[in-house]
C-alpha positions in Angstrom: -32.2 84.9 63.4 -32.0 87.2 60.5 -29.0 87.4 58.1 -27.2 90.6 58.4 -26.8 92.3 55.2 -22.8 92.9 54.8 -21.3 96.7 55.2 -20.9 97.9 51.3 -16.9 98.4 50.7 -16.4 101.4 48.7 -13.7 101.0 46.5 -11.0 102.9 44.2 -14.2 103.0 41.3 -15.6 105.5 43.4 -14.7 108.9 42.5 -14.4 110.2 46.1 -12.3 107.1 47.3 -10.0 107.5 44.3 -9.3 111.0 45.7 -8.3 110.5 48.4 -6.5 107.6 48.5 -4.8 108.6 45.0 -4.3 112.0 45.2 -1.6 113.0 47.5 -0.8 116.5 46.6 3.1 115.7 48.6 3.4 112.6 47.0 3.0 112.2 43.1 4.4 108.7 43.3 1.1 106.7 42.2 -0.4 109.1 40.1 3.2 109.6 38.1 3.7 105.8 37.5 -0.3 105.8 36.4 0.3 108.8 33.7 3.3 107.0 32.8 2.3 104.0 32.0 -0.8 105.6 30.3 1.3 107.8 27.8 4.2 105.7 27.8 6.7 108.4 28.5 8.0 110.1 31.8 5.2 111.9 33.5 5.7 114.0 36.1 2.8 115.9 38.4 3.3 119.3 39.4 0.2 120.2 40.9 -3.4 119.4 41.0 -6.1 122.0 39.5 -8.9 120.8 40.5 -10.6 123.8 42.4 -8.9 126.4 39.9 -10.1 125.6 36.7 -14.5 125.5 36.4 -16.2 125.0 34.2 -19.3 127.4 33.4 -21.8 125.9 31.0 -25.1 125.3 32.0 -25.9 123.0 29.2 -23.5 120.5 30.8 -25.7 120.2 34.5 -24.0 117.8 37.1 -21.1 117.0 34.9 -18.0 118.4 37.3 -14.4 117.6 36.8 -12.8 114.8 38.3 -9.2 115.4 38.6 -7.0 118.1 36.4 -3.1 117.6 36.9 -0.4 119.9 35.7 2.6 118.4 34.5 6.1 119.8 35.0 6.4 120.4 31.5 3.1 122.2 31.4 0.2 119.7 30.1 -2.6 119.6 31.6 -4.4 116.1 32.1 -8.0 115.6 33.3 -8.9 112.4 34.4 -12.2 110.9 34.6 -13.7 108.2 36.2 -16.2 106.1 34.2 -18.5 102.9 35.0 -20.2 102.3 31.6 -19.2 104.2 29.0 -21.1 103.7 26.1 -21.9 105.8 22.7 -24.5 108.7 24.9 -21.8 108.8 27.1 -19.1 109.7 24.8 -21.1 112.4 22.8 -21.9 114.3 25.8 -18.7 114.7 27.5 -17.3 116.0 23.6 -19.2 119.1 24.7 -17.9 118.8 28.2 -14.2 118.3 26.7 -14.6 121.0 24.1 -15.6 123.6 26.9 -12.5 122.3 29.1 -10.5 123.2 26.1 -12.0 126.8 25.7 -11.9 127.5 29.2 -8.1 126.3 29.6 -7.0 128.3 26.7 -8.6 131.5 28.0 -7.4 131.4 31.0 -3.5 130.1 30.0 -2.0 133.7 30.2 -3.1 134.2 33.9 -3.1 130.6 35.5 -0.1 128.8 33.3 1.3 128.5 29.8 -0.4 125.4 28.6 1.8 122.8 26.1 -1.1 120.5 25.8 -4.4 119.3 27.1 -5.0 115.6 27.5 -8.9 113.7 28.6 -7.9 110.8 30.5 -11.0 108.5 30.5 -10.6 105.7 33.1 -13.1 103.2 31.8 -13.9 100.4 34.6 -16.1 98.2 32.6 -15.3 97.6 29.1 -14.3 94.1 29.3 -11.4 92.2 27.3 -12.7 92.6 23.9 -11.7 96.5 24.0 -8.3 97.5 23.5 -6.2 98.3 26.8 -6.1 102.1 25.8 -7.7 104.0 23.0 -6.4 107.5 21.6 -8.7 109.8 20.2 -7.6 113.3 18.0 -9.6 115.6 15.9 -9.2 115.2 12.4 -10.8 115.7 9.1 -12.1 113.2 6.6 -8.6 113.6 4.8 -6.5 112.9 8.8 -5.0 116.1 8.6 -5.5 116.8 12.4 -7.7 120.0 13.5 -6.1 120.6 16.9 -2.3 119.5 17.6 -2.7 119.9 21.1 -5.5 118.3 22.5 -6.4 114.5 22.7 -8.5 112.2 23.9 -7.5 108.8 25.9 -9.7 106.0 26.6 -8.5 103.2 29.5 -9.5 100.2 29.9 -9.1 99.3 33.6 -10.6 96.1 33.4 -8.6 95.1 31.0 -5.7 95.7 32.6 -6.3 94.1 36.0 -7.5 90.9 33.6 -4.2 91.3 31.7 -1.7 92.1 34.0 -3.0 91.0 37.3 -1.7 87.3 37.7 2.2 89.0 36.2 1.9 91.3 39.2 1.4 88.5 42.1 4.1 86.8 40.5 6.8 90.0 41.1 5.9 91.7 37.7 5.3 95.0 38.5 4.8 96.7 35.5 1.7 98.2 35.3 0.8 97.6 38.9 -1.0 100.4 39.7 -3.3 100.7 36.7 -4.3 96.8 37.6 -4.8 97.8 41.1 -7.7 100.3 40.0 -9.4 97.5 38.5 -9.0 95.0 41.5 -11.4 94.7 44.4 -11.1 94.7 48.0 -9.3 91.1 48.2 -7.0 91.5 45.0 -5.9 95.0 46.4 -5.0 93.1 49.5 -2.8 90.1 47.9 -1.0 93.5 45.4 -0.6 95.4 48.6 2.2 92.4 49.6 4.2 93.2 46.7 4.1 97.0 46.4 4.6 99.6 49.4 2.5 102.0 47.8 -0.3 99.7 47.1 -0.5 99.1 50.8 -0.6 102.8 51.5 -3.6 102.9 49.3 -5.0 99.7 51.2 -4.5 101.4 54.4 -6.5 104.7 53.3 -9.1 102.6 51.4 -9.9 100.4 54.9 -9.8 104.0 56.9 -12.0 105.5 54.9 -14.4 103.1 54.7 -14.4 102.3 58.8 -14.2 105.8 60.1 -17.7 107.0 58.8 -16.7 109.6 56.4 -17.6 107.4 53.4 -21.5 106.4 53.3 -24.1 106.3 50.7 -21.9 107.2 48.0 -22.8 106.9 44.9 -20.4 105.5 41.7 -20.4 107.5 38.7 -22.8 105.3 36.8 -25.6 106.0 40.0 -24.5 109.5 39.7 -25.8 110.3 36.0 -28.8 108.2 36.1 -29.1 110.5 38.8 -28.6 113.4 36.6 -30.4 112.3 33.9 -33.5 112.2 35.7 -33.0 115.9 37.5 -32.5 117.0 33.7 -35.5 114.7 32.6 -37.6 116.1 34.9 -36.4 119.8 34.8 -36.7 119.7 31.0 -40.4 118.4 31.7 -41.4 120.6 34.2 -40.5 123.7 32.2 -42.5 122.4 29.1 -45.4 122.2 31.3 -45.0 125.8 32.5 -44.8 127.2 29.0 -48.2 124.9 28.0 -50.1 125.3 31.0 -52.5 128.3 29.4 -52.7 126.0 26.2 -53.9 122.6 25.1 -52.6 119.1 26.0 -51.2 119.1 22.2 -49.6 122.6 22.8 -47.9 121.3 26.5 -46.4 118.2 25.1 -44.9 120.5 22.1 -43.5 122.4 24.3 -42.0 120.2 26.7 -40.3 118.4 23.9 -39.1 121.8 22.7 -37.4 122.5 26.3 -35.7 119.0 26.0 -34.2 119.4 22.8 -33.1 122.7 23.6 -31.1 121.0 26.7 -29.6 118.8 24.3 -31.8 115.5 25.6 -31.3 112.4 22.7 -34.7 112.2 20.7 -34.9 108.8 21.5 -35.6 109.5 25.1 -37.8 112.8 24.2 -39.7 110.4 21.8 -40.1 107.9 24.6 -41.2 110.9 27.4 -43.8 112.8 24.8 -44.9 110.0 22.7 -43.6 112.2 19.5 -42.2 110.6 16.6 -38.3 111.0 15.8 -39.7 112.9 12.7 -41.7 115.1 14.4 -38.8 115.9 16.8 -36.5 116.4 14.2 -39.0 118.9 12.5 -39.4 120.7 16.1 -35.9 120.8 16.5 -34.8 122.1 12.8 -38.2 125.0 13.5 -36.8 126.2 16.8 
């Protein structure tokens, strides 16, 4: 008889199950203890943006935001769920953060009168030899700080489940929330017996994956390599369209052109066209 391969359990690393089992726009309980503990003052959520603020920059394809709260003293936080996130992830989403700052700013007079913007990067797998949380600001090579209002917050979620997880089954319950993103189905389970909350979001989680309305998703890290290859391909296909009257020479030219001018690393454009970096750089200084 044949082994039955088990049902996958989607869990709170999953963008859509962090949603919705987080996200309760009548009950900021989770989230506020999260921001808290993040920030290491008071936070408290006023609303949720997510549908009111988009972004509109076609040179950042597929990347959407995750979560934007609004504080009750006007700061607006955008969280983001990450898998990896390595050095290519982290110079990409600049531009995506940089365009979130525009966009905010521009529209602060009509939507709200915004204090402060804060990237909140929820980083799953970085392991214990990364710091539990990382604060990034804009400065010059002297420090003096470009933009007073606008920083940058990396999280290790890993290491906080690896840190704080054994202090919360023992009736710590400081940080309990932050470990429970980090903790899998059973973990979640044991925390659930010490935290109300955490048993709400246990309930949800178990819902949502037995009713049907969670299948085939796909975690962030799926989702870009994903992405990459619609912008690989895209970038590709439209270098072939400008070099299909000319030469082989002439079509690979040009479909390294296209992905440089979609912002594709030359490492990967090197690897696709068989150009050198040198003869990418020259392309790309030319254009």
């Amino acid at each position: 008889m044949p082994i039955l391969k088990s049902k996958k359990f989607y869990d709170l690393k999953y963008d859509a199950v962090f949603k919705r089992a987080i996200i309760d726009d009548n009950d900021h309980t989770i989230m506020n203890n999260i921001l808290s503990d993040i920030l290491e003052r008071e936070v408290k959520v006023k609303r949720y943006l997510n549908s009111e603020l988009q972004i509109k920059n076609k040179k950042i394809k597929g990347k959407r935001l995750d979560i934007i709260a609004e504080t009750t003293e006007g700061i607006l936080i955008n969280i983001e769920l990450n898998i990896n996130y390595d050095k290519n992830i982290k110079e990409r989403n600049l531009n995506y953060y940089s365009t979130l700052y525009t966009e905010t700013i521009e529209k602060g007079d009509k939507y709200i009168k915004v204090k402060e913007i804060i990237q909140i990067n929820l980083n799953f797998n970085e392991g214990n030899n990364k710091p539990l949380k990382e604060e990034y600001l804009l400065r010059n090579k002297e420090g003096k700080v470009l933009v007073e209002n606008f920083k940058i917050i990396n999280v290790n979620i890993a290491g906080y489940k690896d840190k704080w997880y054994d202090k919360n089954i023992r009736g710590d319950k400081r940080h309990i929330y932050l470990t429970m993103l980090g903790s899998n189905r059973e973990e979640i389970k044991a925390l659930a017996k010490k935290d109300r909350k955490v048993r709400e979001v246990e309930e949800k989680m178990l819902r949502f994956n037995e009713d049907g309305t969670i299948t085939n998703l796909m975690t962030p890290k799926e989702e870009n390599a994903l992405m990459e290859r619609i912008i690989k391909k895209n970038a590709y296909q439209d270098g072939l369209k400008k070099g299909m009257k000319a030469g082989t020479k002439d079509t690979i030219r040009n479909t390294a052109i296209s992905m440089i001018e979609k912002n594709y690393p030359l490492e990967d454009i090197s690897e696709i066209t068989k150009l050198s970096i040198k003869e990418l750089e020259k392309l790309k200084n030319n254009k």
